[in-house]
N, CA, C and O of each residue as an XYZ file, in Angstrom:
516
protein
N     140.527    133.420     90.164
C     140.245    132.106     89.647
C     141.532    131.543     89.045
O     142.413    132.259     88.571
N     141.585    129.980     89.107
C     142.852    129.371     88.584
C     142.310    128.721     87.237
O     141.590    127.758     86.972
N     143.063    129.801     86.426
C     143.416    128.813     85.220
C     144.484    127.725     84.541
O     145.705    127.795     84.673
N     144.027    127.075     84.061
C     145.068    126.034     83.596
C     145.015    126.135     82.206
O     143.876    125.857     81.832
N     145.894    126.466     81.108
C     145.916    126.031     79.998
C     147.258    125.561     79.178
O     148.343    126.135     79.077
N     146.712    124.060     78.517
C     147.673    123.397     77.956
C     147.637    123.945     76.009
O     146.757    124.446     75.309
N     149.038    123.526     75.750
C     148.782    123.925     74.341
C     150.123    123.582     73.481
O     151.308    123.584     73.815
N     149.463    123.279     72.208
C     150.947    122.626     71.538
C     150.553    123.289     70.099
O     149.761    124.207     69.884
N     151.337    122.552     69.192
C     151.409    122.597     67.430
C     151.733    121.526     67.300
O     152.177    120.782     68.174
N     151.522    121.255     65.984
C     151.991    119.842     65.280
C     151.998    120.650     63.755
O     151.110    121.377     63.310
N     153.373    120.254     63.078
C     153.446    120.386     61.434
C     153.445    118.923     61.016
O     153.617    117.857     61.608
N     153.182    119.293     59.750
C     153.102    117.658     58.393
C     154.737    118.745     57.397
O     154.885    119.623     56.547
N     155.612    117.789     58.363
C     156.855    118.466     57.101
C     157.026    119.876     58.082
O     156.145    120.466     58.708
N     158.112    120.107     58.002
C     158.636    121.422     58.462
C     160.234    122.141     57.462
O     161.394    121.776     57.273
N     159.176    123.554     56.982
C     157.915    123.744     56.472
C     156.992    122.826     56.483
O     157.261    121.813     55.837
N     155.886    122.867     57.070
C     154.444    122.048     56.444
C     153.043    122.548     56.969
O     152.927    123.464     57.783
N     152.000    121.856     56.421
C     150.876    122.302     57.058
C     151.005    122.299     58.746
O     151.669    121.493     59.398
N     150.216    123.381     59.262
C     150.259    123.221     60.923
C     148.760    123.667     61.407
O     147.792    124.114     60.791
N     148.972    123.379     62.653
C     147.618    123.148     63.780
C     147.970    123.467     64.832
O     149.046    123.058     65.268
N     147.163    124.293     65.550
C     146.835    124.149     67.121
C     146.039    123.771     67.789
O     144.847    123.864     67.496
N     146.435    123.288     68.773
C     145.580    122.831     69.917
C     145.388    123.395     71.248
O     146.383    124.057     71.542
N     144.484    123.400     72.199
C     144.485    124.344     73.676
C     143.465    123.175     74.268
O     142.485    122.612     73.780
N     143.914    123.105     75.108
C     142.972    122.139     76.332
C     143.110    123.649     77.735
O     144.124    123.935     78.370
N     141.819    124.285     77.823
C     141.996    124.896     79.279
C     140.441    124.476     80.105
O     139.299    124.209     79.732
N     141.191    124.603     81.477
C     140.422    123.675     82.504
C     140.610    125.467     83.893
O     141.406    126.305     84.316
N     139.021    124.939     83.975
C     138.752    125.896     85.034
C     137.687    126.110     85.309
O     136.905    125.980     84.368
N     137.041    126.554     86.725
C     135.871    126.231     87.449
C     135.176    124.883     87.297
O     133.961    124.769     87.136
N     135.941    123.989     87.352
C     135.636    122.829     86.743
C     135.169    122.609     85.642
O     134.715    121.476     85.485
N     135.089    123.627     84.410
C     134.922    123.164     83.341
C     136.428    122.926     82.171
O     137.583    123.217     82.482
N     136.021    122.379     80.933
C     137.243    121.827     80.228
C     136.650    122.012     78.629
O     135.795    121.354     78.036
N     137.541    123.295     78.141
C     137.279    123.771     76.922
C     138.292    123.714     75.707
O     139.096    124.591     75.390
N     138.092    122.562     75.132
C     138.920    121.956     73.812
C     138.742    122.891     72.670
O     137.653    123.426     72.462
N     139.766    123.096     71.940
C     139.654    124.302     70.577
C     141.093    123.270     69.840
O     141.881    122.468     70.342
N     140.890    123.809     68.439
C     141.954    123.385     67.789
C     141.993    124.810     66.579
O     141.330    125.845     66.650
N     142.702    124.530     65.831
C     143.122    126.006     64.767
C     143.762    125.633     63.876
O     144.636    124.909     64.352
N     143.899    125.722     62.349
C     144.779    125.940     61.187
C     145.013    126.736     61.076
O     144.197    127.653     60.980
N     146.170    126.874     61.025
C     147.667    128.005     61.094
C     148.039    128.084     59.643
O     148.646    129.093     59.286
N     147.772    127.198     58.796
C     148.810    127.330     57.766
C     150.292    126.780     57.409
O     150.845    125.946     58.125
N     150.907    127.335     56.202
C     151.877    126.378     56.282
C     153.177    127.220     56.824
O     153.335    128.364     56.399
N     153.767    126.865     57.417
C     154.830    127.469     58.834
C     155.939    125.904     59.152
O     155.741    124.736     58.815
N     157.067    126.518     59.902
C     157.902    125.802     60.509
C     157.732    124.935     61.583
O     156.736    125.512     62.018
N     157.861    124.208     62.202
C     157.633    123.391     63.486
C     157.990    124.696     64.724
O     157.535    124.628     65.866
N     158.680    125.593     64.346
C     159.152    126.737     65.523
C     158.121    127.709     65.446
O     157.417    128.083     66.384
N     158.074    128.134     64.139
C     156.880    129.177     63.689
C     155.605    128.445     64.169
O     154.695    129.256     63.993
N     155.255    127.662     64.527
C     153.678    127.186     64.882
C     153.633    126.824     65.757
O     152.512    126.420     66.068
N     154.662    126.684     66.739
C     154.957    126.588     68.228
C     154.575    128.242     68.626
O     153.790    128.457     69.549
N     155.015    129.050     68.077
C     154.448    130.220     68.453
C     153.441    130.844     68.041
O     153.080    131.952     68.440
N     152.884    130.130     67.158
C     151.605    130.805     66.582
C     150.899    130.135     67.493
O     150.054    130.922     67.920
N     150.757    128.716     68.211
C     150.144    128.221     68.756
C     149.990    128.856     69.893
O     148.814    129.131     70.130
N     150.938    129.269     70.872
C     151.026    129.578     71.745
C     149.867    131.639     71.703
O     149.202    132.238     72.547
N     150.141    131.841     70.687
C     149.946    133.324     70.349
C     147.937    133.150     70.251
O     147.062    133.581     71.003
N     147.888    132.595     69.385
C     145.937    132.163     69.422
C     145.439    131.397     70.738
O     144.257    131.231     71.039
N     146.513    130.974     71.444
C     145.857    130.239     72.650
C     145.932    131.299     73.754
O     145.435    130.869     74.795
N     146.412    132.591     73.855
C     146.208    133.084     74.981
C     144.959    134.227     73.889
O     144.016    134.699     74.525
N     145.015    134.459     72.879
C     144.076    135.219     72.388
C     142.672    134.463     72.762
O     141.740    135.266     72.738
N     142.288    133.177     73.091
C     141.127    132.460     73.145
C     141.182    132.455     74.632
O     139.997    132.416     74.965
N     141.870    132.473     75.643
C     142.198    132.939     76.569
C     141.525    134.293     76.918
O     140.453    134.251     77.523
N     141.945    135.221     76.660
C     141.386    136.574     76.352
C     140.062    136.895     76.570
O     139.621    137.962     76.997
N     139.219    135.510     76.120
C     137.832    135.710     76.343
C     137.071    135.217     77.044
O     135.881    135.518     76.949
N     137.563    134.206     78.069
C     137.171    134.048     79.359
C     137.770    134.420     81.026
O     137.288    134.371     82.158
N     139.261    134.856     80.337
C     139.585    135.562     81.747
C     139.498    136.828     81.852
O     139.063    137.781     81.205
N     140.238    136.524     83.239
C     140.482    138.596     83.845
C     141.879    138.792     83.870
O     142.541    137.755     83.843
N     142.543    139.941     83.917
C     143.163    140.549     84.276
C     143.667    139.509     86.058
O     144.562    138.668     85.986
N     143.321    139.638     86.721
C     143.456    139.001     88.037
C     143.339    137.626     88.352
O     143.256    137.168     89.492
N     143.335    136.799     86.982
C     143.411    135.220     87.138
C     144.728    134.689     87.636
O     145.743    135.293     87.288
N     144.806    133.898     88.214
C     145.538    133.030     88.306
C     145.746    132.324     86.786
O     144.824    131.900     86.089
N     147.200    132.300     86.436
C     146.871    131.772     84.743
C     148.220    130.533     84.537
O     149.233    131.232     84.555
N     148.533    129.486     84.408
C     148.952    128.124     84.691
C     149.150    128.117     83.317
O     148.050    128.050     82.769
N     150.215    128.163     82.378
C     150.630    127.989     81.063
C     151.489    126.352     80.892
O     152.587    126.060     81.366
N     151.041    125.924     80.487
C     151.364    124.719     79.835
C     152.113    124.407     78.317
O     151.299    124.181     77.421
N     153.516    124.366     77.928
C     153.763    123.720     76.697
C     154.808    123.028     76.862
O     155.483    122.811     77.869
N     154.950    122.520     75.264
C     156.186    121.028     75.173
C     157.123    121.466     74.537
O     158.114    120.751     74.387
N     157.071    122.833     73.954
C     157.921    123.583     73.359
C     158.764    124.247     73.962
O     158.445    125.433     74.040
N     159.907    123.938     74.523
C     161.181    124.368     75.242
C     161.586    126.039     74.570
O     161.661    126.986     75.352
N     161.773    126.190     73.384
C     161.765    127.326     72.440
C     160.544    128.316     73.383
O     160.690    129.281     74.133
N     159.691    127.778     73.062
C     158.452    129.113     73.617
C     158.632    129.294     75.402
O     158.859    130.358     75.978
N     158.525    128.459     75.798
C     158.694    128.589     77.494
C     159.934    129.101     78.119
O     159.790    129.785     79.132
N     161.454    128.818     77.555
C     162.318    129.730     77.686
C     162.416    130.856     76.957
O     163.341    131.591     77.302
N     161.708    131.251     75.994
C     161.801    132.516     75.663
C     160.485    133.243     76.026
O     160.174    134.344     75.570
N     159.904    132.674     76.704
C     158.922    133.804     78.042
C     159.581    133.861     79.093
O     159.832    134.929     79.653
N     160.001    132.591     79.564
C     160.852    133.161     80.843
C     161.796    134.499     80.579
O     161.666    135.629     81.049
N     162.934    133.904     79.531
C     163.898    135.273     79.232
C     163.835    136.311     78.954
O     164.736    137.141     79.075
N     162.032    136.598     78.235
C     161.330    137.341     77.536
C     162.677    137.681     76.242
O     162.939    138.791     75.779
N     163.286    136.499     75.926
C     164.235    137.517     74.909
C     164.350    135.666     73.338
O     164.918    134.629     73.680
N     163.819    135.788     72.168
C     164.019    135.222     71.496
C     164.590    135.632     70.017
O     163.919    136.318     69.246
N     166.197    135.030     69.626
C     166.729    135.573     68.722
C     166.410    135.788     67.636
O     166.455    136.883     67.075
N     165.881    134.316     66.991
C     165.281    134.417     65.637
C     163.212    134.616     65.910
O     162.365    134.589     65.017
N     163.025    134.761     67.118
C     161.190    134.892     66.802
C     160.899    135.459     68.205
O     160.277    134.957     69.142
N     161.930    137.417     68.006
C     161.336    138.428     68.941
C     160.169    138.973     68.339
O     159.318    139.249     69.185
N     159.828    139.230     67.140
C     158.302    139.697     66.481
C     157.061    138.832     67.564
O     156.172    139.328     68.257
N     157.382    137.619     67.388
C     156.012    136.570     67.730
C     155.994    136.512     69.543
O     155.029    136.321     70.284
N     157.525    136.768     69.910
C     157.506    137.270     71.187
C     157.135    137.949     71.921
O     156.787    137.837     73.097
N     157.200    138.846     71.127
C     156.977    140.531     72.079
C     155.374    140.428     71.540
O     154.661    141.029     72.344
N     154.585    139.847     70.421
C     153.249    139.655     70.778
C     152.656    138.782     71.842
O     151.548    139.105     72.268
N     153.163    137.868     72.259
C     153.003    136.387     73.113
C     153.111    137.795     74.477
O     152.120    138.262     75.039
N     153.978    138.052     74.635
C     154.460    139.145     76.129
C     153.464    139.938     76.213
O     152.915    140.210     77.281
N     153.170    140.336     75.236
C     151.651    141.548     75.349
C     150.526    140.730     75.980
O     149.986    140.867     77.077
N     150.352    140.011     75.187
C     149.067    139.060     75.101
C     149.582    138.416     77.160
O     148.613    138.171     77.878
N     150.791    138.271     77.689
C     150.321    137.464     78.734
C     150.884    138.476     79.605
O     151.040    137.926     80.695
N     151.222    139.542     79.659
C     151.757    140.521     80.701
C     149.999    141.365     81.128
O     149.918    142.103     82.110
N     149.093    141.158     80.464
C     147.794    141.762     80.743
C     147.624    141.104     82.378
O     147.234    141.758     83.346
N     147.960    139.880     82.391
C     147.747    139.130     83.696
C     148.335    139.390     84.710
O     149.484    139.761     84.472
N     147.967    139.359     86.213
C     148.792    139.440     87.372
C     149.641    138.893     87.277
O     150.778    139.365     87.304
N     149.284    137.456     87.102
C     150.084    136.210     87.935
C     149.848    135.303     86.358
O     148.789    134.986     85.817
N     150.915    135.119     86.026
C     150.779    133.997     84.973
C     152.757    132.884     85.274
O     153.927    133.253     85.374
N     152.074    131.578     85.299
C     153.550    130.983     85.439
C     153.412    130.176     84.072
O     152.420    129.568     83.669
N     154.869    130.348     83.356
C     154.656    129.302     82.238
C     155.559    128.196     82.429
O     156.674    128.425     82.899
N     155.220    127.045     82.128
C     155.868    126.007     82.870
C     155.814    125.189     81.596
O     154.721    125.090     81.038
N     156.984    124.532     81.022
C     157.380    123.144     80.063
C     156.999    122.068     81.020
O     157.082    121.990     82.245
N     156.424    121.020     79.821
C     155.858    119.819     79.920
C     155.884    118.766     79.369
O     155.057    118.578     78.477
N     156.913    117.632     79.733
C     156.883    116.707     78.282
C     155.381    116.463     77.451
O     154.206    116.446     77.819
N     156.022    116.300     76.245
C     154.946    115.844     75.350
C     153.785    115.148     75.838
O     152.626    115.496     76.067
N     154.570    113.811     75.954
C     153.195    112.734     76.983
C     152.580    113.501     78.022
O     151.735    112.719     78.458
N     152.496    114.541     78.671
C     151.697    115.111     79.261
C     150.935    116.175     79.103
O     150.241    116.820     79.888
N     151.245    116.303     77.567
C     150.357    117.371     76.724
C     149.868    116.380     75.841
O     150.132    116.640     74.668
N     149.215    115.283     76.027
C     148.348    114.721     74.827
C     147.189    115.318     74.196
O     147.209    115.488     72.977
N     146.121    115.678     74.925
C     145.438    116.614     74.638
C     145.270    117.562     73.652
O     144.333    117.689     72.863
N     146.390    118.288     73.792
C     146.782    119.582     72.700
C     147.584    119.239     71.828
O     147.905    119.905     70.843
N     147.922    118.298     72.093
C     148.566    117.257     70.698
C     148.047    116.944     69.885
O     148.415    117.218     68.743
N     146.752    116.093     70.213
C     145.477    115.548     69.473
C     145.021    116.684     68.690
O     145.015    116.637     67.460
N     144.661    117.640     69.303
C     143.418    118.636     69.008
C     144.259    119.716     67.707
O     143.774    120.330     66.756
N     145.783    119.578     68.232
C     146.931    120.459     66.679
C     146.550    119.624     65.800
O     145.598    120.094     65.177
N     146.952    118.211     65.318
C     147.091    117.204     64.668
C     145.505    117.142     63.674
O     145.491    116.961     62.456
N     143.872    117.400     64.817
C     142.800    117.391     64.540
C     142.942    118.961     63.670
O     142.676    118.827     62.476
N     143.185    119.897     63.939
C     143.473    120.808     63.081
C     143.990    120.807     61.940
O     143.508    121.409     60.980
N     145.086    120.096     61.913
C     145.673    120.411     60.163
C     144.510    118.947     59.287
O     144.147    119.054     58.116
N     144.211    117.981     59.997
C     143.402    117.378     59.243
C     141.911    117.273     58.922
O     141.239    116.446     58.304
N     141.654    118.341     59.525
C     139.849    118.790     59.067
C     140.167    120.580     58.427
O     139.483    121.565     58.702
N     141.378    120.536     57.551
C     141.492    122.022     57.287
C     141.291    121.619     55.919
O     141.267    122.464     55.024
């Protein structure tokens, strides 16, 4: 099965409060989540985001999905490709666990405007926390 999942952060202030968001789409259905993270960096909640969105992940796929990673965070998507990040190998090498379970996973950057979605739904997070 092909999954698609999009996903961002948004802070208030960096340091500041933060949020995640996940938009994933599959078998034709479309499952919105958002999350308070706490208060973290604009980098730190780019990866926390990324880190709870394959954990929510976790519970509707397999092992053998097709898995379509989506973010706007240049930081997180080149440091899966490289698998190598200087200042945030801790949050890395969890993110690598969490997506090496999969056959086939491609992670692919996305401008912002095409992550609205998980924009909304970070943003809806830090303000119903």
């Amino acid at each position: 099965m092909l999954i698609k999942i999009y996903s961002d952060a948004a802070s208030q202030g960096n340091p500041g409060r933060s949020g995640a968001g996940l938009v994933i789409l599959y078998n034709g259905q479309q499952i919105q989540k958002h999350h308070y993270l706490g208060i973290m960096s604009n980098h730190e909640a780019e990866f926390a985001a990324a880190i709870w969105t394959f954990e929510e992940l976790a519970k509707i796929a397999n092992y053998d999905d097709t898995i379509m990673y989506y973010a706007d965070s240049k930081l997180v998507i080149d440091s899966i490709k490289k698998r190598y990040a200087k200042h945030f190998s801790e949050q890395l090498t969890q993110l690598l666990i969490q997506q090496d379970y999969y056959q086939l996973l491609i992670a692919n950057w996305i401008p912002e405007k095409q992550n609205h979605g998980a924009h909304q739904l970070a943003w809806q997070a830090i303000h119903h926390a």
